[in-house]
N, C-alpha and C positions, 0 to 999 in steps of 0.2 A: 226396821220399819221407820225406823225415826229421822234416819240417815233419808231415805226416801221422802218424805213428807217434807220435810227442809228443804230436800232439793228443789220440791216440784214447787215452794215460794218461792224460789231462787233467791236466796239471800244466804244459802251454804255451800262449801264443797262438797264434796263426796267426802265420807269416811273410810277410807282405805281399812279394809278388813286384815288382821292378823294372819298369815298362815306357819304353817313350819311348827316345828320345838322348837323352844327356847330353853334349855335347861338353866335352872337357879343353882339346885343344890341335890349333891347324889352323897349317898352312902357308902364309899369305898371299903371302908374298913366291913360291914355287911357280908360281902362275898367272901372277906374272909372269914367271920367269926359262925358265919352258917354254911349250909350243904342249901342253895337254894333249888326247892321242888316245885313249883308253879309260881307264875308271877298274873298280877293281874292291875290294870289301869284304873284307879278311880277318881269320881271326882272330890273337889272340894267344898264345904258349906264355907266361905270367908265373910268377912266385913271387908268394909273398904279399905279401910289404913293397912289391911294385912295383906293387899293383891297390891295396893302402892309400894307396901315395903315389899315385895315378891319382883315384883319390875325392875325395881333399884339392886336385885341381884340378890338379898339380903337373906340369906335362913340356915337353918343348921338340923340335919336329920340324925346326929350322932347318936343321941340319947332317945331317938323317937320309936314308937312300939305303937299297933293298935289291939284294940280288944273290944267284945262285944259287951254290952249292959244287957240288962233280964230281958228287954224288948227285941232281939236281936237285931240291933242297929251297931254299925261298924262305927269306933271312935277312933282316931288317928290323937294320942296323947305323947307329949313329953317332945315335943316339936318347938325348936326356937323360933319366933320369926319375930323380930326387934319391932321395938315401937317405931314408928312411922316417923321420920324427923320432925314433918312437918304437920304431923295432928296436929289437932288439938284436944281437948281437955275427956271427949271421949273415945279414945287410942283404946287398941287392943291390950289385951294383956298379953307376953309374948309368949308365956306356955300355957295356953289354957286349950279345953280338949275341942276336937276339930270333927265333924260327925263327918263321913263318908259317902257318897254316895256309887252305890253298885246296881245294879242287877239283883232281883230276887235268889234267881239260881245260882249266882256267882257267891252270895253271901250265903244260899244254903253249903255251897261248894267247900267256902272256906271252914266254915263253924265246923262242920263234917272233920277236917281235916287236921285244926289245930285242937279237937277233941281229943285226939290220939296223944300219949305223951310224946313230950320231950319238943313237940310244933310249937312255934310263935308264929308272927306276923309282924313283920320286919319294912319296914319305908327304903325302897331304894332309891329314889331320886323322885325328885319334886322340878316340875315344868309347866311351862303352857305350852299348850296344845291348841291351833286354831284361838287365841286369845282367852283361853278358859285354863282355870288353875289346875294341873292332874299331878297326882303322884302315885307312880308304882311301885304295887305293894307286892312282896313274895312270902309264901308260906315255907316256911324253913325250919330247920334242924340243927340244933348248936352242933360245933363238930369241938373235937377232946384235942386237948393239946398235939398227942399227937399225928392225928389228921391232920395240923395246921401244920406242921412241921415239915410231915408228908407231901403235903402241898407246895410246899417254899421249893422244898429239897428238886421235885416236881418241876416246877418254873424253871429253877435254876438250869437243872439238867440239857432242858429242851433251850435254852439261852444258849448255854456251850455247843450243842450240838452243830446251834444255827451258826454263830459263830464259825466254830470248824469247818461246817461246809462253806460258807461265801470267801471266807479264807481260802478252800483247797482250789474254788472254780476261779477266785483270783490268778492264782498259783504260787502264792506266797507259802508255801511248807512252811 
């Protein structure tokens, strides 16, 4: 609306609105370490320095997990996202906790589900979306060593396979 009222002084340009994903920062290592069983988009409560450092590409979801407080409000904790070069003196903290914002039923959905043992709630990549911060969350299931193994063994398998076939329609035996 703001963009609008400027214009109609005519003394601005238009503000070109954001669209697309832009991804910042995903969780690779994630897909491996869990069995992921639902995923879901939410938003993010930021400060400013922390969506400036978010644009500059800058954040890290290695270490990051959410969890609920007695009020059942989603927190997004243990998320890097670097001090902003160019703050100043009141800059974010870079791990401090991030409140989420969801859907009533989507939050009753999740608590539901990481109430069961052995669920977390695990950050898989962090973006904007339409110029707004999002990060998608999955609820998940550690998996035991050897499920990862299984997995690897898994990939691999279908790697060779693909392999041998574009090899055989080559005709390279």
């Amino acid at each position: 609306m703001g963009a609008v009222c400027a214009l109609a002084e005519g003394n601005l340009a238009p503000v070109a609105k954001e669209t697309g994903r832009k991804l910042v920062a995903s969780n690779r290592k994630a897909r491996h370490d869990y069995l992921i069983e639902d995923t879901y988009e939410a938003g993010l409560v930021l400060m400013g320095t922390e969506v400036k450092a978010l644009r500059m590409g800058r954040a890290s979801l290695v270490d990051g997990w959410a969890g609920f407080d007695r009020d059942d409000e989603l927190w997004l904790e243990g998320v890097h996202i670097p001090e902003y070069f160019n703050g100043t003196w009141n800059n974010h903290t870079p791990r401090r906790r991030r409140k989420l914002l969801l859907h009533r039923r989507e939050l009753n959905k999740i608590l539901q589900a990481t109430r069961e043992t052995g669920h977390t709630i695990v950050p898989l990549s962090l973006y904007f979306k339409d110029g707004r911060a999002k990060v998608e969350l999955a609820v998940a299931k550690g998996k035991k060593n050897y499920d990862k193994r299984h997995a690897l063994r898994e990939r691999q398998d279908n790697r060779e396979a693909a392999r041998a076939m574009s090899a055989r329609t080559r005709g390279e035996d």
